[in-house]
C-alpha positions as CSV (number, residue, x, y, z in Angstrom):
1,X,9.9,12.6,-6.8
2,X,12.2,15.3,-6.6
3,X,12.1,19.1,-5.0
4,X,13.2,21.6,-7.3
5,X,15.2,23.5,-5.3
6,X,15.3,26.5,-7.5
7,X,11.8,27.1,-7.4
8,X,10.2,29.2,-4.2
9,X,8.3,27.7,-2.1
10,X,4.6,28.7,-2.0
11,X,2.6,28.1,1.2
12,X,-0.7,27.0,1.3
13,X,-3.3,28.3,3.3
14,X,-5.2,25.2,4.7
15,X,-8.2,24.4,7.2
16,X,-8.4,21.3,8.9
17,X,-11.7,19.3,10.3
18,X,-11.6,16.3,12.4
19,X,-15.0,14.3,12.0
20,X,-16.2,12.2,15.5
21,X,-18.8,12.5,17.8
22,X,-16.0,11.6,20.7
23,X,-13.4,13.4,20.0
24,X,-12.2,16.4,21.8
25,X,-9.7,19.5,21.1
26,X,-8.0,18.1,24.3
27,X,-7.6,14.3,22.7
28,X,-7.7,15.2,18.6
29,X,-4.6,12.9,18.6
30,X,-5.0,13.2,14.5
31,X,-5.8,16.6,14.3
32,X,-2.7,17.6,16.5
33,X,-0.9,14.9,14.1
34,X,-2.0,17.3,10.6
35,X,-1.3,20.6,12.4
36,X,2.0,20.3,13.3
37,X,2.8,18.7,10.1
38,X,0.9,21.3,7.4
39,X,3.5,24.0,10.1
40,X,6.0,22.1,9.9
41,X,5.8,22.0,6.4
42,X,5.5,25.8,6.3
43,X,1.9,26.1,5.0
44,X,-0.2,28.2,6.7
45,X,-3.0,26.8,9.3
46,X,-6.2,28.8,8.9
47,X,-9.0,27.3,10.8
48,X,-9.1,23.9,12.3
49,X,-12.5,22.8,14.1
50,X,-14.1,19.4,15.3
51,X,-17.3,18.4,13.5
52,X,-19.7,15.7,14.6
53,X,-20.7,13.2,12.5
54,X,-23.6,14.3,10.7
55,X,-23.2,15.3,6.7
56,X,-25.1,18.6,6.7
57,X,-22.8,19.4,9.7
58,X,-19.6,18.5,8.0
59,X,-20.7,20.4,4.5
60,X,-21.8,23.5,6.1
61,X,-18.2,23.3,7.4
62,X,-16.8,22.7,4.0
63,X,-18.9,25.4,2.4
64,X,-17.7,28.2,4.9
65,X,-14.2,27.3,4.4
66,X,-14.8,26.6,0.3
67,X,-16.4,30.3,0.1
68,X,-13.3,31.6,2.2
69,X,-10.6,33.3,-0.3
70,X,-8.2,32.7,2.7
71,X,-8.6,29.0,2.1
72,X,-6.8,27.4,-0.8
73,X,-7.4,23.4,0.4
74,X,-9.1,21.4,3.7
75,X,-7.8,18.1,4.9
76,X,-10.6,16.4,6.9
77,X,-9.5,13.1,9.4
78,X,-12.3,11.1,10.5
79,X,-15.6,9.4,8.6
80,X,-14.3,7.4,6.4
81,X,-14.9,4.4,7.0
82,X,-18.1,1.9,6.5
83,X,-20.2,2.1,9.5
84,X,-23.4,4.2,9.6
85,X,-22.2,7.1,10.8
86,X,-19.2,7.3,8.8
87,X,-20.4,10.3,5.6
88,X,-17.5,12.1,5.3
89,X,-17.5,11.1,1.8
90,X,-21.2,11.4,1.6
91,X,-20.7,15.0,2.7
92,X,-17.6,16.2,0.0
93,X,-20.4,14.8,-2.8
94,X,-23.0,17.4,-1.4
95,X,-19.8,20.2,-2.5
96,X,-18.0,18.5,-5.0
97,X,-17.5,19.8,-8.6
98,X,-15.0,17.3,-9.5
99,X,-13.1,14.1,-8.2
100,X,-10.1,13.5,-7.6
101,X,-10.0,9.8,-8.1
102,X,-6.2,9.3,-7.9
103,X,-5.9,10.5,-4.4
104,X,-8.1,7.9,-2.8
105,X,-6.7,5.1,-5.1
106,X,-3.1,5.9,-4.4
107,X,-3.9,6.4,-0.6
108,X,-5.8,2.9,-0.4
109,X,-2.4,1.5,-2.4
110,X,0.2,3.5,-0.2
111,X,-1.9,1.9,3.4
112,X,-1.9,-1.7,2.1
113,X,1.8,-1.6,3.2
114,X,0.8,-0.5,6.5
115,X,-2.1,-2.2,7.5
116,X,-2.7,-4.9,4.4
117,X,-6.2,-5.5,2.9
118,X,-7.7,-3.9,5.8
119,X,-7.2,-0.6,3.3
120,X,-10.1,-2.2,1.3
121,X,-12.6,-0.5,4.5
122,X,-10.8,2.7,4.3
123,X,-13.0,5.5,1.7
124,X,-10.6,7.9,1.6
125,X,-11.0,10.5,-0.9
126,X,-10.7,14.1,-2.4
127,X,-12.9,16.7,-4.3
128,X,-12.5,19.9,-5.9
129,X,-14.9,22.4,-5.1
130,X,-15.2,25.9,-6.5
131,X,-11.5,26.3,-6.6
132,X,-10.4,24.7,-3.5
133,X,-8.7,21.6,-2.8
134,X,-10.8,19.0,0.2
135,X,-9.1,15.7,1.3
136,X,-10.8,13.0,3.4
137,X,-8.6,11.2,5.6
138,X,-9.3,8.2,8.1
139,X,-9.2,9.1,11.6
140,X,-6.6,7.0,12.7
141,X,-2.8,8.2,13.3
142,X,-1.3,5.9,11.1
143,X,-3.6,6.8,8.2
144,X,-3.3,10.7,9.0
145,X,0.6,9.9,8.7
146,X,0.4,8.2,5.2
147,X,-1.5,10.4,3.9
148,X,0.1,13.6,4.5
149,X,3.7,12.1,4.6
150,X,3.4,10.1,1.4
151,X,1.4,12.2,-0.5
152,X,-0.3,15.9,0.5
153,X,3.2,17.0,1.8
154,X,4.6,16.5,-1.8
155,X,1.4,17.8,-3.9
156,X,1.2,20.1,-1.8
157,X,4.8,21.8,-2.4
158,X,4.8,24.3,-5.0
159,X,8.4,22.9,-5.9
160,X,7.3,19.4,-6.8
161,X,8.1,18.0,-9.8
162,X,6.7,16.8,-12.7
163,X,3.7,18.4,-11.0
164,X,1.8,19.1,-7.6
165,X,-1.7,20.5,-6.8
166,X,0.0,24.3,-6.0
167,X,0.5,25.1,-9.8
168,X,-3.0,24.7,-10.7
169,X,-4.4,26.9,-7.9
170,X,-4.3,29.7,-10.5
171,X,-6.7,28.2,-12.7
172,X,-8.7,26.2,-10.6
173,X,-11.8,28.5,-11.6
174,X,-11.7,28.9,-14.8
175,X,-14.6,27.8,-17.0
């Protein structure tokens, strides 16, 4: 879909959490991955931390950032997936307001050309929560890339068009 290049370009202020109970700041390969891409992109980095693997740990996380007015969207990488101590998902419920069904569809669609029906284990996902944005991601590299490269980067631009995530930051709150 096209940029409309007549349009300014609104950055977005975003935090970022990677989810393991192994991973470091020294070897967040994913985490590094997101940063330099949401910069590279010209959004704005806010907070980026490493959470373990525990869902009260994860939403306390998502609630300091959700209750942030600096914070306009979170991208988590990390506790997706199946095994038992995988609740990323489990943990965007506990803050959720609304779904965002069409992310993790069209991420699980997108990855089948990567990695082929082993997308089927992937629980990608995304929430809206009082007003701000919250991907899930996998942990791996290659999943970090497809999502931000084939989707986030372009909802994410104020200038895309027919639509994008940016333009409804306004009235995310209403009621």
């Amino acid at each position: 879909m096209p940029i409309d290049e007549s349009l300014a370009f609104k950055p977005v202020r975003i935090a970022l959490l990677t989810v393991s109970d192994t991973r470091t700041p020294e070897d967040d390969s994913s985490g590094d991955l997101l940063a330099a891409r949401i910069e590279a992109a010209g959004h704005v980095l806010v907070a980026r931390e490493i959470s373990k693997d525990s869902k009260n740990e994860i939403a306390a996380h998502l609630h300091r950032w959700i209750d942030d007015p600096e914070t306009d969207a979170v991208i988590t990488t990390g506790g997706t997936g199946l095994t038992g101590r995988d609740v990323t998902p489990e943990a965007l419920d506990q803050v959720a307001d609304k779904a965002i069904p069409g992310f993790g569809e069209l991420f699980r669609w997108l990855s089948y050309e990567s990695i082929g029906t082993s997308t089927v284990q992937s629980r990608a996902c995304a929430v809206l929560a009082r007003g701000t944005y919250i991907f899930a991601l996998p942990g791996s590299n290659g999943a970090v890339k497809d999502g931000w490269d084939k989707i986030l980067v372009q909802q994410l631009d104020s200038r895309h068009r027919p639509c994008n995530f940016v333009e409804l930051m306004p009235r995310l709150r209403e009621r």
